[in-house]
N, CA, C and O atoms as a GROMACS GRO file, in nm:
protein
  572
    1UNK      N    1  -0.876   5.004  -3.404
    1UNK     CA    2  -0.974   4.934  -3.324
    1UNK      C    3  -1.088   5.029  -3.293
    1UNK      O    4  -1.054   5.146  -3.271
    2UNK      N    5  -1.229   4.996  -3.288
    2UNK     CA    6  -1.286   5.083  -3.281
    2UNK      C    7  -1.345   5.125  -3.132
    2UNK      O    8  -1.263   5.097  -3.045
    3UNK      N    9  -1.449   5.177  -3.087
    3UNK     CA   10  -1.452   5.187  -2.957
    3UNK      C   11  -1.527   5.064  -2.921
    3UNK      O   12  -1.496   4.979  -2.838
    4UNK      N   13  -1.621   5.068  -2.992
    4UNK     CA   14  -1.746   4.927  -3.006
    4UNK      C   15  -1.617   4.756  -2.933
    4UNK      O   16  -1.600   4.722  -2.816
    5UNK      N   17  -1.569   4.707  -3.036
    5UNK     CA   18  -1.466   4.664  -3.002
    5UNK      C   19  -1.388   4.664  -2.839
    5UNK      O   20  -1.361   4.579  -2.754
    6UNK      N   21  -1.375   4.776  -2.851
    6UNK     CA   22  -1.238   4.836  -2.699
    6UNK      C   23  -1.370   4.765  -2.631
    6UNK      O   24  -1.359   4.650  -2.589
    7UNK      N   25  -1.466   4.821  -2.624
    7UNK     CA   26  -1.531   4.849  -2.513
    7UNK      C   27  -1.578   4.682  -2.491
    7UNK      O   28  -1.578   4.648  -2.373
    8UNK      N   29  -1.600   4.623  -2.545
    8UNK     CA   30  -1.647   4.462  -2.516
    8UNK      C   31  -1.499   4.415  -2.460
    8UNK      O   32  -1.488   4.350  -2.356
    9UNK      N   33  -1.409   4.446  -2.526
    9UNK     CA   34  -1.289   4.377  -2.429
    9UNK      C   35  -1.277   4.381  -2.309
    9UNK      O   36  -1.260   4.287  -2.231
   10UNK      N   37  -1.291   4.576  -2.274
   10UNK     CA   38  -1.273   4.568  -2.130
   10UNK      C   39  -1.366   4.541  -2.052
   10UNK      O   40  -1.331   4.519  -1.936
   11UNK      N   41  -1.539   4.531  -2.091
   11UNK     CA   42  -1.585   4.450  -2.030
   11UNK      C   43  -1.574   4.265  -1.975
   11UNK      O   44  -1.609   4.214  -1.869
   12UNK      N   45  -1.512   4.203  -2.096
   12UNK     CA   46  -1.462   4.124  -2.082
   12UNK      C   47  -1.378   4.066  -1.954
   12UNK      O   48  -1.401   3.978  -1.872
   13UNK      N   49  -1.258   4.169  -1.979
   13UNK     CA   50  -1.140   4.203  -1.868
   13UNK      C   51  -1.180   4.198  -1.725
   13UNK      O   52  -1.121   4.129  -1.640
   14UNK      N   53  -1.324   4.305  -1.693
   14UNK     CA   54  -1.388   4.332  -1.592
   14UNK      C   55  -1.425   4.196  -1.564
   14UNK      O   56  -1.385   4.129  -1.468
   15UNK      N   57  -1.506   4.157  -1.657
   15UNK     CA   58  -1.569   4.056  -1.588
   15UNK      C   59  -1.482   3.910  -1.525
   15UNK      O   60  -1.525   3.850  -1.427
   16UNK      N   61  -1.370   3.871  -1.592
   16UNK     CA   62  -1.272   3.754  -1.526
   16UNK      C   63  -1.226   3.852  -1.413
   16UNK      O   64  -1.181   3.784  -1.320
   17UNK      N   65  -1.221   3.945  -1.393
   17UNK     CA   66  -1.148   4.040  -1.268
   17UNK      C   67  -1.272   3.972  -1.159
   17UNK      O   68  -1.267   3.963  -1.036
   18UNK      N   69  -1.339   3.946  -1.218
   18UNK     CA   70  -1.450   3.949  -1.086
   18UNK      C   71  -1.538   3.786  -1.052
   18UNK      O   72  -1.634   3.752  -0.983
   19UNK      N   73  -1.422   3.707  -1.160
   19UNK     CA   74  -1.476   3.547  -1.110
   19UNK      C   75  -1.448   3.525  -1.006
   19UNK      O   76  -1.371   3.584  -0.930
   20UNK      N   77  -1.504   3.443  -0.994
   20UNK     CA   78  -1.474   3.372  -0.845
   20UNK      C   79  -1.370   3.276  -0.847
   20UNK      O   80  -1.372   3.215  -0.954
   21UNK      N   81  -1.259   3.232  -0.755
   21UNK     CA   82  -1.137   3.163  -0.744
   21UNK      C   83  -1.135   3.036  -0.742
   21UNK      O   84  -1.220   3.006  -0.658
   22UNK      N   85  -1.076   2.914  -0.796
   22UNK     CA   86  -1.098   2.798  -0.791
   22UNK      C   87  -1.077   2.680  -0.686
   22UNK      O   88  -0.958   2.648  -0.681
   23UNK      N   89  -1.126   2.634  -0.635
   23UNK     CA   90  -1.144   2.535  -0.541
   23UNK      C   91  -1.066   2.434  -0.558
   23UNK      O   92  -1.110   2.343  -0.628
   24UNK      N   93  -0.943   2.420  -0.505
   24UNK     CA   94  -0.856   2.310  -0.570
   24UNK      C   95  -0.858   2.164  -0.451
   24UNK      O   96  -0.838   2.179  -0.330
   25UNK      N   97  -0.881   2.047  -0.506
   25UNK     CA   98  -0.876   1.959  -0.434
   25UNK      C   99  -0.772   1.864  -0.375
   25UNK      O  100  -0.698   1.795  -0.444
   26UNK      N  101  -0.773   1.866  -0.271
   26UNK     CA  102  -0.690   1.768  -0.171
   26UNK      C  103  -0.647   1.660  -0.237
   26UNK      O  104  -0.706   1.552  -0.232
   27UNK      N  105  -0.540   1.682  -0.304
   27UNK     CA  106  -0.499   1.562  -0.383
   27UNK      C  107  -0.400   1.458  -0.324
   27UNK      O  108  -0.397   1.336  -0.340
   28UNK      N  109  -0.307   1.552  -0.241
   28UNK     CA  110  -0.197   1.531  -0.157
   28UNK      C  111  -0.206   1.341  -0.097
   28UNK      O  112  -0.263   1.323   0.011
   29UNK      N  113  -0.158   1.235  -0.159
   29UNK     CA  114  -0.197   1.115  -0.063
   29UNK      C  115  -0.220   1.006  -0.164
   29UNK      O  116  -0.167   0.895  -0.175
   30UNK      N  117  -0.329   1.077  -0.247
   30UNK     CA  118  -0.436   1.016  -0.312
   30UNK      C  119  -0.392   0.925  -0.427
   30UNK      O  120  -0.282   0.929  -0.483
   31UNK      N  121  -0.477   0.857  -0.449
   31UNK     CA  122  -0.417   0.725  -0.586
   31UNK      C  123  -0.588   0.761  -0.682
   31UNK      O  124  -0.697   0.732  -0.632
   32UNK      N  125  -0.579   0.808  -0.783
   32UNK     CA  126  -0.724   0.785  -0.864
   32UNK      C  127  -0.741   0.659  -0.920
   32UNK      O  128  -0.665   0.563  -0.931
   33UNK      N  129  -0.854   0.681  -0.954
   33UNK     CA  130  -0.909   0.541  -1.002
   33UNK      C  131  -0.860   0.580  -1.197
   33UNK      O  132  -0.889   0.686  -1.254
   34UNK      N  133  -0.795   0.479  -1.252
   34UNK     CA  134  -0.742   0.454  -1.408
   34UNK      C  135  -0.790   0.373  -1.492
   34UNK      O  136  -0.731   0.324  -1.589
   35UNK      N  137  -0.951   0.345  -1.442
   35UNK     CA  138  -0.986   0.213  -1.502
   35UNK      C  139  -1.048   0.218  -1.657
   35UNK      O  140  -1.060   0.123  -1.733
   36UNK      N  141  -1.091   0.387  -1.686
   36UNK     CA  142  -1.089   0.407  -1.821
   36UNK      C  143  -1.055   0.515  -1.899
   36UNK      O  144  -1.012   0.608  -1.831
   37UNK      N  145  -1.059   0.537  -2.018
   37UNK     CA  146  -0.964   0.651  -2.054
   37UNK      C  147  -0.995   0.765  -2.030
   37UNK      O  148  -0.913   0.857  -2.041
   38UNK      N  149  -1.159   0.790  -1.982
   38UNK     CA  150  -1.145   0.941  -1.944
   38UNK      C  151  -1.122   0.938  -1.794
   38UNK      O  152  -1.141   1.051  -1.748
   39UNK      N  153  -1.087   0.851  -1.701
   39UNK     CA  154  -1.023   0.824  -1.588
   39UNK      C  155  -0.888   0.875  -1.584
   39UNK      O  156  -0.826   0.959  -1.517
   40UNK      N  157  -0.861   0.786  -1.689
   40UNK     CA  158  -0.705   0.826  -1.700
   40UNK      C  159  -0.674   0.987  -1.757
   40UNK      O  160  -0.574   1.048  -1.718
   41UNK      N  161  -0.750   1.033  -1.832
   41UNK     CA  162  -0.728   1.162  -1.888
   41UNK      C  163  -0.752   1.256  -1.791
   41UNK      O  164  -0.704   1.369  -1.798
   42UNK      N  165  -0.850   1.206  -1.665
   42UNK     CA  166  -0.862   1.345  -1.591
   42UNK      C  167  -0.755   1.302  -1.470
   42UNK      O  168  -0.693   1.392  -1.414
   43UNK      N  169  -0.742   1.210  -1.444
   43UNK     CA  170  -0.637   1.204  -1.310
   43UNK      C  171  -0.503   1.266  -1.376
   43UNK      O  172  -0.430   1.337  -1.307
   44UNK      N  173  -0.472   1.238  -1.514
   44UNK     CA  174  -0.335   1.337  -1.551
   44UNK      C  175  -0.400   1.471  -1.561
   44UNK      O  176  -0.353   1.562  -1.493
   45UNK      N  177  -0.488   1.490  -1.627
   45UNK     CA  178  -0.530   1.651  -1.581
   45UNK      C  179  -0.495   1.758  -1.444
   45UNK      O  180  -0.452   1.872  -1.430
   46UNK      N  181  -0.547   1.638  -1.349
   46UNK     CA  182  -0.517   1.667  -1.205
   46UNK      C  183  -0.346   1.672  -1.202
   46UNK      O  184  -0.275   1.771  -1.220
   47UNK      N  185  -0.312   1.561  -1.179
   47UNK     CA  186  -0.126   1.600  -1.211
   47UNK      C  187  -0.037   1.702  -1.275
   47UNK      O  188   0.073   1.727  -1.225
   48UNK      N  189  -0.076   1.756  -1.375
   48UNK     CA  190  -0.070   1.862  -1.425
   48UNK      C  191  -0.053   1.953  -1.342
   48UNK      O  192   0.051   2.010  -1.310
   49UNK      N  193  -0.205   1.973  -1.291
   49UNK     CA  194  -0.229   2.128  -1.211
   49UNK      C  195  -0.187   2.082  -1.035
   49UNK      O  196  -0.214   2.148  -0.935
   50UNK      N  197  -0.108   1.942  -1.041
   50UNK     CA  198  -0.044   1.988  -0.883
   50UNK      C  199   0.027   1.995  -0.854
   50UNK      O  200   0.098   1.909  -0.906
   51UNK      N  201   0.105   2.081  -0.755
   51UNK     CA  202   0.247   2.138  -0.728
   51UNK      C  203   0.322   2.078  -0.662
   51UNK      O  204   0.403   2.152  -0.606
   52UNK      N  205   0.338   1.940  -0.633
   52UNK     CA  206   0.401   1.824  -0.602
   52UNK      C  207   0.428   1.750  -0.676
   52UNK      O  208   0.383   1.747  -0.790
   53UNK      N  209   0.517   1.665  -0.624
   53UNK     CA  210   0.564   1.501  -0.734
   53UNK      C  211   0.436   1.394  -0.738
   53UNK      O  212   0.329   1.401  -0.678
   54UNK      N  213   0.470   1.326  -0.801
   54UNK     CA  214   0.336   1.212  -0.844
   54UNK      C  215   0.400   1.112  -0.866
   54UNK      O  216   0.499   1.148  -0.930
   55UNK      N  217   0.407   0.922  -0.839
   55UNK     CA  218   0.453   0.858  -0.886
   55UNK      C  219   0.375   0.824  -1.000
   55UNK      O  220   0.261   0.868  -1.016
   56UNK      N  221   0.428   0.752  -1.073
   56UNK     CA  222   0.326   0.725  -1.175
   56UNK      C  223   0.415   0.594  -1.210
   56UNK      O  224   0.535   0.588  -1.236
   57UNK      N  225   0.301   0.474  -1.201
   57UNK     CA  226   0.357   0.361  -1.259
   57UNK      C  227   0.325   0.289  -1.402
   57UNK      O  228   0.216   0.287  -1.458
   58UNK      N  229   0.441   0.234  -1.445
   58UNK     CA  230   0.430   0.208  -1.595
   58UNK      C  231   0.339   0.076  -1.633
   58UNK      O  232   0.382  -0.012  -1.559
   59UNK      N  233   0.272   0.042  -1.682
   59UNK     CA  234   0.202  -0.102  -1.762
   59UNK      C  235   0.344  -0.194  -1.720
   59UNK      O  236   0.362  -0.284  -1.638
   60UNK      N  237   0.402  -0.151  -1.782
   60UNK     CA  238   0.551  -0.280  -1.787
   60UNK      C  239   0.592  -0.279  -1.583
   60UNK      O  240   0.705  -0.321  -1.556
   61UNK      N  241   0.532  -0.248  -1.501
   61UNK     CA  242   0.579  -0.226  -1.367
   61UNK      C  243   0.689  -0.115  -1.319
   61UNK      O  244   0.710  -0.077  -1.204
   62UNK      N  245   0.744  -0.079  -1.428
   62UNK     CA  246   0.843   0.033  -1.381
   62UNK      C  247   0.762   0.164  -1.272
   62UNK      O  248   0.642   0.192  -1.266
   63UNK      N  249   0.847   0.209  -1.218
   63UNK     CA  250   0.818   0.318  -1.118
   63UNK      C  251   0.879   0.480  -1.167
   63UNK      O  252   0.991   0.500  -1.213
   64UNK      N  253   0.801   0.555  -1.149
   64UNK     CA  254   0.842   0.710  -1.173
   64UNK      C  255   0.818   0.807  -1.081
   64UNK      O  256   0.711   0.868  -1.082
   65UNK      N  257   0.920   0.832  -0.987
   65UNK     CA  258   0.830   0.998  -0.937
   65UNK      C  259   0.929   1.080  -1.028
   65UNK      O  260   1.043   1.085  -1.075
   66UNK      N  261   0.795   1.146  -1.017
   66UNK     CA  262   0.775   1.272  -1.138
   66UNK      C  263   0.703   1.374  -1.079
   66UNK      O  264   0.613   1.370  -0.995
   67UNK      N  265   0.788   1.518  -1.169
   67UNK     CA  266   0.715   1.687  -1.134
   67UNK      C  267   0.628   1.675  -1.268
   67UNK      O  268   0.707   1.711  -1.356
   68UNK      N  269   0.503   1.642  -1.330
   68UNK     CA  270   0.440   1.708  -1.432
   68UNK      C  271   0.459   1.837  -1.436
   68UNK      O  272   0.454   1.908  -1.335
   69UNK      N  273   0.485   1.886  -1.567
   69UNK     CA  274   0.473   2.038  -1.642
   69UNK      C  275   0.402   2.093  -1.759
   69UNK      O  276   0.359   2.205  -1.791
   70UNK      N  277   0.405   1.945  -1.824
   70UNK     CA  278   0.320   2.015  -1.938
   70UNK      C  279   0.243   1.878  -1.967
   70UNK      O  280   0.260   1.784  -1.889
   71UNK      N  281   0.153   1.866  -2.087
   71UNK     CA  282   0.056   1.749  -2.134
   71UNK      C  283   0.011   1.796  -2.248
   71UNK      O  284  -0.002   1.915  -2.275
   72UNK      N  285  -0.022   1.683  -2.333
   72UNK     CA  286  -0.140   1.686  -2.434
   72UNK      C  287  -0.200   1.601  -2.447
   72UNK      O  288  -0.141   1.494  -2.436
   73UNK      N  289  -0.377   1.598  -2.485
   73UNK     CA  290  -0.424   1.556  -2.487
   73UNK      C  291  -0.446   1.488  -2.641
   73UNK      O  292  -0.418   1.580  -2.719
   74UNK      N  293  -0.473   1.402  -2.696
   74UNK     CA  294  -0.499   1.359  -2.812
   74UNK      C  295  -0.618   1.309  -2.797
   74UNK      O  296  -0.695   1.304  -2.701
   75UNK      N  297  -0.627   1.241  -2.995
   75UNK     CA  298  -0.784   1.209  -2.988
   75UNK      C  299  -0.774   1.043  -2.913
   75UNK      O  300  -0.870   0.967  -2.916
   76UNK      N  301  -0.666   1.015  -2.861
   76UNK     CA  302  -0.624   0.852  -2.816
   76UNK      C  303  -0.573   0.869  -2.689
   76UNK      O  304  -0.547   0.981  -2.644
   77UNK      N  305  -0.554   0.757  -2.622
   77UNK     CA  306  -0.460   0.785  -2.495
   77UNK      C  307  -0.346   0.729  -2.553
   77UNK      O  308  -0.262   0.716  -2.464
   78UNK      N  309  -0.291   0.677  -2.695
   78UNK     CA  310  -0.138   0.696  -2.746
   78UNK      C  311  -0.077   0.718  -2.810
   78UNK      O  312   0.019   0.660  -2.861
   79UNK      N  313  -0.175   0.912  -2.835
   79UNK     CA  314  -0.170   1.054  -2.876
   79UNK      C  315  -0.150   1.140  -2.788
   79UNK      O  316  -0.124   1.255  -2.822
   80UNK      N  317  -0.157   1.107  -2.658
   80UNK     CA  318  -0.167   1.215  -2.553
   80UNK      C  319  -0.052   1.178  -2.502
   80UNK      O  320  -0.011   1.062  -2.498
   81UNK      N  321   0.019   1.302  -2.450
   81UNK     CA  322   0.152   1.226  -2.332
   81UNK      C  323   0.134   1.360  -2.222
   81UNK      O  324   0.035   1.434  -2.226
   82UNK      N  325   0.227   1.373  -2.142
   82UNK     CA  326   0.326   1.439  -2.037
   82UNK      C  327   0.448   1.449  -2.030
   82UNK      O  328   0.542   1.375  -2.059
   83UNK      N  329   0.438   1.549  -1.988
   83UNK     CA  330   0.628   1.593  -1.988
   83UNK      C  331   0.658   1.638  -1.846
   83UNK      O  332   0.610   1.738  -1.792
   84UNK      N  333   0.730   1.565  -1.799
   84UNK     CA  334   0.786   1.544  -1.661
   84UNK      C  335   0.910   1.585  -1.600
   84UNK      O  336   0.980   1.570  -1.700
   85UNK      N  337   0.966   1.613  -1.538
   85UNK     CA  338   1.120   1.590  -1.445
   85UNK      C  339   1.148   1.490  -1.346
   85UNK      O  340   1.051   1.469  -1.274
   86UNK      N  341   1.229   1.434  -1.325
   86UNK     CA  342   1.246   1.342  -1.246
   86UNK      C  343   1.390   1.330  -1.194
   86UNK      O  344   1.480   1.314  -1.276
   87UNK      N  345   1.423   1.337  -1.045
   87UNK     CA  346   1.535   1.347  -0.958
   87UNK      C  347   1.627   1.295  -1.001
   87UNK      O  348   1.739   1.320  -0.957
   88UNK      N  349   1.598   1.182  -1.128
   88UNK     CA  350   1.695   1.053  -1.163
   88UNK      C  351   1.727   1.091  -1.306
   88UNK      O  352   1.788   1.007  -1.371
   89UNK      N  353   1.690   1.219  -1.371
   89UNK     CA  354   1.757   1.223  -1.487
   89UNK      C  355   1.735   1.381  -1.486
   89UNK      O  356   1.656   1.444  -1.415
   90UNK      N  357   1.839   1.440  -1.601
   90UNK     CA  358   1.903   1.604  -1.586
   90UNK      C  359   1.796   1.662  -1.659
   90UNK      O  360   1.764   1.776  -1.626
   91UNK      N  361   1.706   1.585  -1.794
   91UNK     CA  362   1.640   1.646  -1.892
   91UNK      C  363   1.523   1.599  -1.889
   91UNK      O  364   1.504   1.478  -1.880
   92UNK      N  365   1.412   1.698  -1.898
   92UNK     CA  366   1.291   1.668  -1.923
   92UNK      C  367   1.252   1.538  -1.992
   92UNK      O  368   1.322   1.504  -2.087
   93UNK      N  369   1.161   1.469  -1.959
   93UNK     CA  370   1.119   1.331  -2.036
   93UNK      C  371   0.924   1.371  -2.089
   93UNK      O  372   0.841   1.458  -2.063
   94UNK      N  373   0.932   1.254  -2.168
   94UNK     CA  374   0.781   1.279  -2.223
   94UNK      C  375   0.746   1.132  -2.229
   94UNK      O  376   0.824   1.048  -2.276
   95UNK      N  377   0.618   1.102  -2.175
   95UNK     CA  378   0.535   0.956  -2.110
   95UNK      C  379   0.409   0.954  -2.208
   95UNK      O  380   0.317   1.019  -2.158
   96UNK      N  381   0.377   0.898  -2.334
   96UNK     CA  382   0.237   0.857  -2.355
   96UNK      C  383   0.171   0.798  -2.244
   96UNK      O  384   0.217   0.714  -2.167
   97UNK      N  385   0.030   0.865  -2.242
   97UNK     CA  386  -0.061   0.870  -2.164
   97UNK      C  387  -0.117   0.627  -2.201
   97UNK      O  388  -0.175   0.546  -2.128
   98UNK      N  389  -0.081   0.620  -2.285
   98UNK     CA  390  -0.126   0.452  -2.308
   98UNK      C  391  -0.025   0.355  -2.211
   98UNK      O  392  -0.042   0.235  -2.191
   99UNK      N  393   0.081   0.436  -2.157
   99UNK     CA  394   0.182   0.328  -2.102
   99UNK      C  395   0.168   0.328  -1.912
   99UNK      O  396   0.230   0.274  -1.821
  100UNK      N  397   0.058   0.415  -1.920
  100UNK     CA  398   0.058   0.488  -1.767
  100UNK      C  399  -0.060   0.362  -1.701
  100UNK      O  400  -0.169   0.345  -1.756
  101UNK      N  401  -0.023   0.290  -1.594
  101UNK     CA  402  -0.104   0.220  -1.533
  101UNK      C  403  -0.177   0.275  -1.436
  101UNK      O  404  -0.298   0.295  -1.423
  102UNK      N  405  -0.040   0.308  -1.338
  102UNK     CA  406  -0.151   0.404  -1.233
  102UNK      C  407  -0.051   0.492  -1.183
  102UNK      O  408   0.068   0.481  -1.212
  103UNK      N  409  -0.112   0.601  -1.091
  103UNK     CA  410  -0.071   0.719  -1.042
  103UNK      C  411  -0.088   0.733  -0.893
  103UNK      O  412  -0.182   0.694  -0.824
  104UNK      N  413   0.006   0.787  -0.862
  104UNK     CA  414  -0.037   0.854  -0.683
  104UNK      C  415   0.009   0.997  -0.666
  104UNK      O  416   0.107   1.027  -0.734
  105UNK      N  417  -0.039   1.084  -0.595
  105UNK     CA  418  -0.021   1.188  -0.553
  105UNK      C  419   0.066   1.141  -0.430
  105UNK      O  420   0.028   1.095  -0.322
  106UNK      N  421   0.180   1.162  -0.472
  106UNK     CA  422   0.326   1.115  -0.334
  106UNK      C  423   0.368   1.237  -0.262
  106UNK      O  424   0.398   1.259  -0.144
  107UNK      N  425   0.363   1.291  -0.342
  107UNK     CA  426   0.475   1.440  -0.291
  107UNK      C  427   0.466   1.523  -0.225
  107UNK      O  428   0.343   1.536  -0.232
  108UNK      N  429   0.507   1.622  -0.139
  108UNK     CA  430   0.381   1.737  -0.095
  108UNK      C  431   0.336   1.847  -0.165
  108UNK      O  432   0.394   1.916  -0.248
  109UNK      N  433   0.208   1.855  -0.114
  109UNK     CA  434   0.135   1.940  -0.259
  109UNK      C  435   0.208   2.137  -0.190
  109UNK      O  436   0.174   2.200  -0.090
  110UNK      N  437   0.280   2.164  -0.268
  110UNK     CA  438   0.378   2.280  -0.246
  110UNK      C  439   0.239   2.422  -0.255
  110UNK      O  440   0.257   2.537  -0.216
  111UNK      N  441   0.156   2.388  -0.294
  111UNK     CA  442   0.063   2.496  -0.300
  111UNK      C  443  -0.055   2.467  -0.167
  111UNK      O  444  -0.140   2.544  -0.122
  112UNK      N  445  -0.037   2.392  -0.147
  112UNK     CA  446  -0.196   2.374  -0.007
  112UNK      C  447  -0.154   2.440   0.090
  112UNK      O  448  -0.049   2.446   0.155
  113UNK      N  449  -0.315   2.524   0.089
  113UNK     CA  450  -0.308   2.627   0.147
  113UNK      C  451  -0.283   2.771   0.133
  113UNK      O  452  -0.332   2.856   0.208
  114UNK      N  453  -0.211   2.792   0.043
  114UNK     CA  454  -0.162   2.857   0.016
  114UNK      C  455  -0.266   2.955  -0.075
  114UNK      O  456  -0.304   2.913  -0.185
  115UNK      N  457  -0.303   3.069  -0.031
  115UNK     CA  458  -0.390   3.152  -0.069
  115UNK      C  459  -0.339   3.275  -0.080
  115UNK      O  460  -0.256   3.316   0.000
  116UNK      N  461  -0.405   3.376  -0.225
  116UNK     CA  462  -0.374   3.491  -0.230
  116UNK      C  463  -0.434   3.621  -0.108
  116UNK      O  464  -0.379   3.727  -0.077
  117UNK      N  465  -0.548   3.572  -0.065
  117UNK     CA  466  -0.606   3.646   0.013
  117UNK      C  467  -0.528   3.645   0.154
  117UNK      O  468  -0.526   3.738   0.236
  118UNK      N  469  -0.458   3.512   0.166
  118UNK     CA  470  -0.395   3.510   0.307
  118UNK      C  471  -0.238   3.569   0.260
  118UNK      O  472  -0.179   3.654   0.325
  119UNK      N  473  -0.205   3.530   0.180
  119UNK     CA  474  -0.105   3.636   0.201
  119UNK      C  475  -0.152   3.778   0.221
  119UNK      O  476  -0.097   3.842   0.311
  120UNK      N  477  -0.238   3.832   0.154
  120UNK     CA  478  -0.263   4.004   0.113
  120UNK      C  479  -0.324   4.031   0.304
  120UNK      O  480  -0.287   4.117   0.384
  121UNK      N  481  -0.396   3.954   0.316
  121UNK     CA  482  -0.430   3.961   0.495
  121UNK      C  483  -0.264   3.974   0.587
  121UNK      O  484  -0.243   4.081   0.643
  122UNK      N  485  -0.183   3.890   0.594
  122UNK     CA  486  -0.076   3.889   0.638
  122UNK      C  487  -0.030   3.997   0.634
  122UNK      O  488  -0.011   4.070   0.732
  123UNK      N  489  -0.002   4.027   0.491
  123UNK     CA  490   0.035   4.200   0.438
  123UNK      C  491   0.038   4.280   0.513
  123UNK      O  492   0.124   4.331   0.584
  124UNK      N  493  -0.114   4.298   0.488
  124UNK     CA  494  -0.170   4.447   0.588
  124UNK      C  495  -0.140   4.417   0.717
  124UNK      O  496  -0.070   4.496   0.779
  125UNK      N  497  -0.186   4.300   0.779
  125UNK     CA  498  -0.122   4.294   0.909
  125UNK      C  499   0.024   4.381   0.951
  125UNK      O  500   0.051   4.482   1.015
  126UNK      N  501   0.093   4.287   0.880
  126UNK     CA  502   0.245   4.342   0.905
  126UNK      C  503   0.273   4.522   0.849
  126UNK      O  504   0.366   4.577   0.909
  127UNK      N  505   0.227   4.575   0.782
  127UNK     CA  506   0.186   4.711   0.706
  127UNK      C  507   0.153   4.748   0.849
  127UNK      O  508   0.232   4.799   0.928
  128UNK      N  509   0.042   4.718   0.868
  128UNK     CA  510  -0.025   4.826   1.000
  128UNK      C  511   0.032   4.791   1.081
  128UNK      O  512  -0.012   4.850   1.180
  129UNK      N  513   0.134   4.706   1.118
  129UNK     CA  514   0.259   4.675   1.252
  129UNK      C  515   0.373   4.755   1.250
  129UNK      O  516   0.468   4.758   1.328
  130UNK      N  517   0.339   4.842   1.111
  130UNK     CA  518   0.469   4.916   1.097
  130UNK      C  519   0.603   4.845   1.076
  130UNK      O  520   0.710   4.902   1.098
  131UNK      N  521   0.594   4.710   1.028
  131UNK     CA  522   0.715   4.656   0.990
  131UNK      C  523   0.738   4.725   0.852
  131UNK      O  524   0.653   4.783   0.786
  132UNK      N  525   0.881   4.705   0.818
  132UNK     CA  526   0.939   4.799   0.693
  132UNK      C  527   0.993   4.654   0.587
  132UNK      O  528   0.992   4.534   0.615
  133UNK      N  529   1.034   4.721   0.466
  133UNK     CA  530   1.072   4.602   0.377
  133UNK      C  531   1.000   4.440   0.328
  133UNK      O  532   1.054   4.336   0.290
  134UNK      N  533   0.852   4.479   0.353
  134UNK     CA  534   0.786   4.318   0.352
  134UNK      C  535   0.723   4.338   0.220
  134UNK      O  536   0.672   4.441   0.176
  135UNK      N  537   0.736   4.213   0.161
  135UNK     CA  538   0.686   4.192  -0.005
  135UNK      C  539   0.668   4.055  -0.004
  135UNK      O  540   0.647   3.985   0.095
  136UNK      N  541   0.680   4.014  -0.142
  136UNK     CA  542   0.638   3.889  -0.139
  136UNK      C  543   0.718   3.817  -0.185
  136UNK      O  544   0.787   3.856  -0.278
  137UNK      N  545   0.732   3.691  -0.133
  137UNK     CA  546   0.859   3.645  -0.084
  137UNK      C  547   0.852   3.456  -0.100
  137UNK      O  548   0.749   3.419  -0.043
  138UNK      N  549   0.904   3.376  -0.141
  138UNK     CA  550   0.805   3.246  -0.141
  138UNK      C  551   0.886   3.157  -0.052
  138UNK      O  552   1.007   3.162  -0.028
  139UNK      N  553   0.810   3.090  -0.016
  139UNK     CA  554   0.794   3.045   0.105
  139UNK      C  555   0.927   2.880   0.063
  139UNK      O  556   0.929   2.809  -0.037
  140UNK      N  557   1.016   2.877   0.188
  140UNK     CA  558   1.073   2.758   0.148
  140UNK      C  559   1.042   2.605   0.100
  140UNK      O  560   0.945   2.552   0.154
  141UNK      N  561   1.115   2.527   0.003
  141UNK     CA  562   1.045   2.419  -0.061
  141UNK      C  563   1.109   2.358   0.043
  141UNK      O  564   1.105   2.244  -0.002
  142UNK      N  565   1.183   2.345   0.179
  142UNK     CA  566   1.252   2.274   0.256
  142UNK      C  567   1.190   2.212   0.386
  142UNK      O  568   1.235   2.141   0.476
  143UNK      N  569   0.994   2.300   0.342
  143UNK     CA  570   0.920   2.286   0.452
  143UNK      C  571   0.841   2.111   0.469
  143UNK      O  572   0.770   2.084   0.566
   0.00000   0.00000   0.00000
């Protein structure tokens, strides 16, 4: 590798070191609107990236709460699916995105609030209190 090379990487490196953090929205409650397919493609987008359950109801009326984990997008909405967990079965399932009517954010969102800066603030707090043995530690899902 040459230096030319090295050296654009770690500028690279530098520079995501120094984006700014993402603004995640209050999803916690919420029902989106599904009325067209890039509706539907971004409200599963959103599901995806939230750390709660979601019901999600089927065209045929069936009901799902579901943990989203993974997705793809296709050039169709029944090319695209999700891959889910659900309390009511042991193994991952996978949902084309064409059978999905609508969605709610049900669950509690396990990340709100939850900031790196407030922990690292906490930190030092407790550091300069002279408490011993504090790291990082995650917080109960029982809350």
């Amino acid at each position: 590798m040459t230096a030319e090379v090295l050296k654009y990487t770690i500028e690279q490196v530098e520079a995501l070191e120094l984006a700014p953090g993402t603004e995640h929205e209050q999803l916690e409650g919420s029902i989106p609107e599904m009325a067209s397919d890039d509706e539907v493609r971004a409200a599963l987008e959103k599901a995806f990236d939230y750390r709660g359950d979601v019901t999600i109801t089927l065209k045929n009326g069936e009901k799902i709460e579901a943990y989203i984990f993974n997705r793809h997008t296709g050039a169709t909405l029944a090319e695209s699916w999700v891959q889910y967990f659900t309390p009511k079965a042991a193994d991952k399932r996978k949902l084309s995105y064409a059978d999905i009517a609508h969605l709610a954010f049900s669950g509690k969102d396990r990340a709100a609030g939850k900031h790196w800066e407030d922990w690292v603030k906490a930190y030092n707090e407790k550091k300069a209190a002279g408490e011993k043995n504090i790291g990082l530690h995650p917080d109960s899902l029982e809350s």
